[in-house]
Structures are given as C-alpha cells and as structure tokens.
C-alpha positions in Angstrom: 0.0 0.0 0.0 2.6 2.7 0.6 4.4 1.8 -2.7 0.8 2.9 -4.6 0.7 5.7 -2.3 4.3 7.1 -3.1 3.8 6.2 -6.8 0.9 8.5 -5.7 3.0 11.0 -4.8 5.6 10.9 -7.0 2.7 11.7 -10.0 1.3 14.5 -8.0 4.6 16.1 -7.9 5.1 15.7 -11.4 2.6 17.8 -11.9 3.2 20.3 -9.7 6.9 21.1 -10.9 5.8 20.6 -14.6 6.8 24.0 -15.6 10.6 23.0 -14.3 10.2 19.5 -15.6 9.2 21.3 -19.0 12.3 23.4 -19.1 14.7 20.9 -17.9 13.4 18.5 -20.9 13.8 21.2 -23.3 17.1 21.8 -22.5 17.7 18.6 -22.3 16.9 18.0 -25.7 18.5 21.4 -26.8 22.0 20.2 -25.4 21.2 16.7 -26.3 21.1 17.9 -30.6 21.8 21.7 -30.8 25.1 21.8 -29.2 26.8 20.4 -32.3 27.3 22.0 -36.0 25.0 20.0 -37.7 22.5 20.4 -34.5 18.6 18.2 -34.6 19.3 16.9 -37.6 21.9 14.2 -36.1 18.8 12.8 -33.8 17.7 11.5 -37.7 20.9 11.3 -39.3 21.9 8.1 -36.7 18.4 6.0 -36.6 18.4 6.6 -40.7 21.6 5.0 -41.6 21.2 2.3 -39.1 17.8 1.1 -40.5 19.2 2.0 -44.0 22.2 -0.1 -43.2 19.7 -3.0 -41.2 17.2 -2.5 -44.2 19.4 -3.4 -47.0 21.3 -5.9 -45.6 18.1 -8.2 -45.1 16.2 -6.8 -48.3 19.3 -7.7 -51.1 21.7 -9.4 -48.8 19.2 -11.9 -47.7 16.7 -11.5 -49.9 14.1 -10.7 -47.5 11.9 -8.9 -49.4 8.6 -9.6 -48.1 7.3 -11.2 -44.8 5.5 -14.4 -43.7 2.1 -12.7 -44.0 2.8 -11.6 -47.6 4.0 -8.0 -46.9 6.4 -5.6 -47.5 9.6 -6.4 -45.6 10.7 -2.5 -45.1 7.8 -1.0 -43.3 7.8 -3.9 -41.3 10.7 -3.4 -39.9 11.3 0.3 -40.2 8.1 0.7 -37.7 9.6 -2.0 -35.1 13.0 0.1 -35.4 11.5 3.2 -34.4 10.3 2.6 -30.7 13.5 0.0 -30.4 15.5 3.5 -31.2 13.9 5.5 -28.6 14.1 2.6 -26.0 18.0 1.6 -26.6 18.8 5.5 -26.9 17.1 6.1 -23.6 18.3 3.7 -21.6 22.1 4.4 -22.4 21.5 8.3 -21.8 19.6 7.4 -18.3 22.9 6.1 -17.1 24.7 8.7 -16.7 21.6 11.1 -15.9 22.6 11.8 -12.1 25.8 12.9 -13.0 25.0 15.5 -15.3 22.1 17.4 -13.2 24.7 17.0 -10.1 23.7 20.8 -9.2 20.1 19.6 -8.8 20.8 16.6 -6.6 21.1 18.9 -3.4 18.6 21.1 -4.3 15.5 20.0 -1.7 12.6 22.0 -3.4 13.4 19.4 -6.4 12.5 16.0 -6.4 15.3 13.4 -7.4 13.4 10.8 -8.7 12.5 12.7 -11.6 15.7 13.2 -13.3 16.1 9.7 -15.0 12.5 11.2 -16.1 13.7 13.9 -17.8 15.7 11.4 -20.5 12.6 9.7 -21.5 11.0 13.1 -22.1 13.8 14.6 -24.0 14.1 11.2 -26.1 10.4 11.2 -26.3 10.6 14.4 -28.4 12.5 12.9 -31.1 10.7 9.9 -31.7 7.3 11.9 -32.1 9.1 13.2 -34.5 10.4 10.1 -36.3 6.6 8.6 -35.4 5.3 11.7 -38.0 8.0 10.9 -40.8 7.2 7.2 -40.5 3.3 8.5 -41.0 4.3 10.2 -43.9 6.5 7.6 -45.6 3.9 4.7 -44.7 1.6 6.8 -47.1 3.1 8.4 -49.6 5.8 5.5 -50.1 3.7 2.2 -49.3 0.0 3.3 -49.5 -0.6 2.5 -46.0 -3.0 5.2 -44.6 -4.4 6.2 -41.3 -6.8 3.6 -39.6 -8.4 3.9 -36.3 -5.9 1.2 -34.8 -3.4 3.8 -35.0 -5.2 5.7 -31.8 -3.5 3.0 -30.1 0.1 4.4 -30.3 -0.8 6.3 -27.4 -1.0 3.2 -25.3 2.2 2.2 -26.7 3.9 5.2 -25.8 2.4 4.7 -22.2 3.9 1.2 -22.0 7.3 2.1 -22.8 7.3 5.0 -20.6 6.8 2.7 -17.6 9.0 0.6 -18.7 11.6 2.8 -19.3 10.7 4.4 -16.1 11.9 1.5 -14.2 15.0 1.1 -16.4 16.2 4.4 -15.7 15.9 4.5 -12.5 17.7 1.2 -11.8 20.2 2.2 -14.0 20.6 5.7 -13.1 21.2 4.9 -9.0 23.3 1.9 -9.5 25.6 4.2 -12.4 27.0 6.7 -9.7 28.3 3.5 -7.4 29.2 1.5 -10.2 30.8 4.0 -13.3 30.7 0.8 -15.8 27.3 0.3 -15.7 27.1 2.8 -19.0 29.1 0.2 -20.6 27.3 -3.2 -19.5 24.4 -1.5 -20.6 26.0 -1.0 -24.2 26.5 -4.4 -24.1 22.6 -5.4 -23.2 21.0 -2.9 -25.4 23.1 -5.0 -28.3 22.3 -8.3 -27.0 18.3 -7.4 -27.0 18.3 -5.8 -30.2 19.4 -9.3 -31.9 17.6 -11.1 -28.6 13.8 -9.8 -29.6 11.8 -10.3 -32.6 12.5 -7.3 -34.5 14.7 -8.1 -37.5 13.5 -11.4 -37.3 9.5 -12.8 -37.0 7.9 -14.1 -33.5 6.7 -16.8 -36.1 9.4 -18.5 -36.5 9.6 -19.3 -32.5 8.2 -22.7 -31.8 7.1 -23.9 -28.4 9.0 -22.9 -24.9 10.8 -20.3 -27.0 7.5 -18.3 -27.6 7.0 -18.0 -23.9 10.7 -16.8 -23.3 10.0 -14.0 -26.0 7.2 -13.1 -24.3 9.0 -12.3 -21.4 10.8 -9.4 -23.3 9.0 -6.6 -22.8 10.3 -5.0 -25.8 8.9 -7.3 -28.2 5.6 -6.7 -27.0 6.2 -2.5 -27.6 8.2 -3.0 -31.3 5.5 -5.9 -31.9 2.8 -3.1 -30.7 3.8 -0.7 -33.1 3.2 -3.1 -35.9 -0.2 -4.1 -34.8 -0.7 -0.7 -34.6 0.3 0.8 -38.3 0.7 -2.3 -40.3 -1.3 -5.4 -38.9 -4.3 -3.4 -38.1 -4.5 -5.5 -34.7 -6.2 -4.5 -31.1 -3.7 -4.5 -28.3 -6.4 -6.3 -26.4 -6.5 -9.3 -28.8 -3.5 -10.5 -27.2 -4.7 -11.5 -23.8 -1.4 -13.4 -22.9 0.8 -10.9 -24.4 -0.5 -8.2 -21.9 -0.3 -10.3 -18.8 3.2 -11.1 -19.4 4.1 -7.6 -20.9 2.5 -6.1 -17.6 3.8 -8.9 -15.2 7.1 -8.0 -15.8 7.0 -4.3 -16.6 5.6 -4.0 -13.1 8.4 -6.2 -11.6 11.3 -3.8 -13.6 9.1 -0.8 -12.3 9.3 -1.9 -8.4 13.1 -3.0 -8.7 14.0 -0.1 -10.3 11.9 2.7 -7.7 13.4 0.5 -4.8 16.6 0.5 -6.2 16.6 4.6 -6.3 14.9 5.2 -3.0 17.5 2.8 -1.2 20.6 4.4 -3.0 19.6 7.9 -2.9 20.3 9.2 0.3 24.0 8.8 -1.0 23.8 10.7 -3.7 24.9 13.8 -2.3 28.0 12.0 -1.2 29.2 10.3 -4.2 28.7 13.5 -6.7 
C-alpha cells in the first residue's frame, strides 16, 4: 500500500513542478542535438543510416523482401526500429543522468526521482518526431494510410514510458556507485536488439521459445507498433501478451523505484 501511495506521490509532484520539468526536458533536448554544428538533424541522421544499413542488408543481402504474411519487408521493420530507437537511446543516456544534473541533486525544493524522467522526455521528443516521418513515408511511399488502430500508439507510448521508467531508475542509481554500468548496458542494449523479434519474426519461434520472447517486454512494444500501423491489430486481442508484458513491466518498475529510494540518500556523497 505505501508503494501505490508514493507512486501516488511521485505523479502528484510531477505535476506540480511541470513547468521545471518542462524546461529541464527542453534543455535537455537542446543540449542533447543543438550543441553540435550540424544540430537536430543528427537525432535522424543516426536511426536513418542504421535502418538504412539494417534494411538493405536483409532486403538484397538476404533476400528478404517480403514477410511471412505476404507484406512488405521494409515497413515492417522500419516501424519496429523506431520505438526500439527511442528505447535503446534512452536507456544508455539514463545512465549517466545523475551525473550530469549534479547541481540539482542537493537542491531539496526538487525532487530526485525525476531526473532519469527527464531522458525519456527529451528522447520522447524525437521519436514523435520520427513517429510523423514514418506516417508520412507509410503513405506516400507504401499506400498504407491512417486507420483507427493507429489511436492505439498512445498506449504504446504509455507502455514504454513505464517501462523505461523502471530502467532508468535502476540504472541511473546503480551508475553513480558503479561507473561501468554505461558500458554493461552498451552491451545489453546489443544483446536485446538481436535477442527480440524485430529483425526477425515471432513466427518463426516454436514452443518454450514463444514463452521466453514473451518475457521481453520490448517485443511486446516494437510488436505493438506493428499491430498498430501495419497489422491493423487490437492490443487487447492478445490476452497473454499483456499479462506477461504487464507482469514483468511491473516487476522492472518496483526493482528499479526501490533501487533509487534505497541508493539515494547517498547521492549527495558520491557527486
């Protein structure tokens, strides 16, 4: 009970600093992209060439040129790289994310636990973005057009930002005890990227396996964004898929508050 009332809390605050949690995203994201010559444009540049690179690879190199159901193989996977993009970017920046708002850490009118927050926002930013020029390009490029199942992104984008909540947090704490955490989570972040069904179908998966994938919460958000703009699927369909999804989301979500409120108190210290 006093977890749901400090989640409680923790929301309520949120709202009440939202004008400082609005400027410390957008500057954030300002320093994130426009400190650099080129500036924004690098927040494209990087994802483009990646699923350019991932793209043609599997469309000439292997000859995947259509999916199992009979589709085109680059939307498909273009729409699953996008929220995978925003998740991998997000939780490498959340490690250091202590570190670099030292000067707030001290600062007792601000709470703590809402710095990690701040990453998913700023990173959140750029994938709306990427979310409209993946609209645009499933239109004009593929004849795929607006439907209502594409409401459901906003779910989607709820999902991940729990998830990632947890994630950052965990990561976040543990990073200013343990500086290699940045780098183990490299390591992760390339391990689930071959690890979940994104490149590859859920199809071809055949018994125990399908319930290990399930337990990746990522597959269910990349497979989400495909039901969502190219499967024309509800996200409610999937009964099993949410319990798991949810199941462990909540379990990353505990772990990783825990982990903050336990470490925090030496914070201070360590900066």
């Amino acid at each position: 009970m006093k977890y749901v009332i400090g989640l409680f809390y923790f929301v309520l605050t949120m709202i009440k600093q939202r004008n400082i949690m609005r400027t410390l995203v957008i500057r954030d994201f300002k320093s994130r992209y426009f400190s650099s010559f080129i500036g924004l444009p690098w927040a494209f540049i990087q994802p483009a060439v990646y699923i350019l690179v991932i793209w043609f690879a599997f469309t000439y190199g292997l000859k995947a040129g259509q999916t199992a159901m009979g589709g085109a193989f680059a939307p498909w996977l273009i729409v699953a790289m996008i929220p995978w993009m925003f998740i991998s970017q997000t939780m490498i920046v959340s490690c250091t994310a202590l570190q670099e708002y030292a000067y707030l850490i001290k600062k007792t009118s601000f709470t703590v636990s809402m710095i990690p927050i701040i990453k998913i926002f700023s990173g959140m930013i750029v994938h709306a973005i990427l979310v409209g020029f993946i609209i645009l390009l499933l239109m004009f490029f593929y004849g795929i057009y607006p439907t209502i199942y594409w409401i459901q992104i906003f779910y989607y984008l709820f999902a991940t930002v729990v998830l990632l909540s947890g994630i950052a947090w965990f990561v976040a704490s543990v990073n200013v005890f343990i500086n290699d955490m940045a780098h183990i989570v490299n390591i992760i972040v390339t391990m689930l990227f071959w690890a979940t069904p994104i490149i590859w179908p859920f199809s071809m998966l055949n018994g125990n396996y399908r319930y290990i994938a399930l337990l990746n919460p990522f597959f269910y958000i990349t497979e989400g964004y495909r039901y969502t703009f190219i499967e024309e699927k509800w996200f409610f369909e999937y009964v099993e898929m949410n319990v798991y999804f949810w199941s462990v989301t909540f379990a990353i979500f505990v772990i990783g508050a825990l982990t903050f409120q336990k470490l925090k108190p030496d914070f201070g210290d360590v900066l």
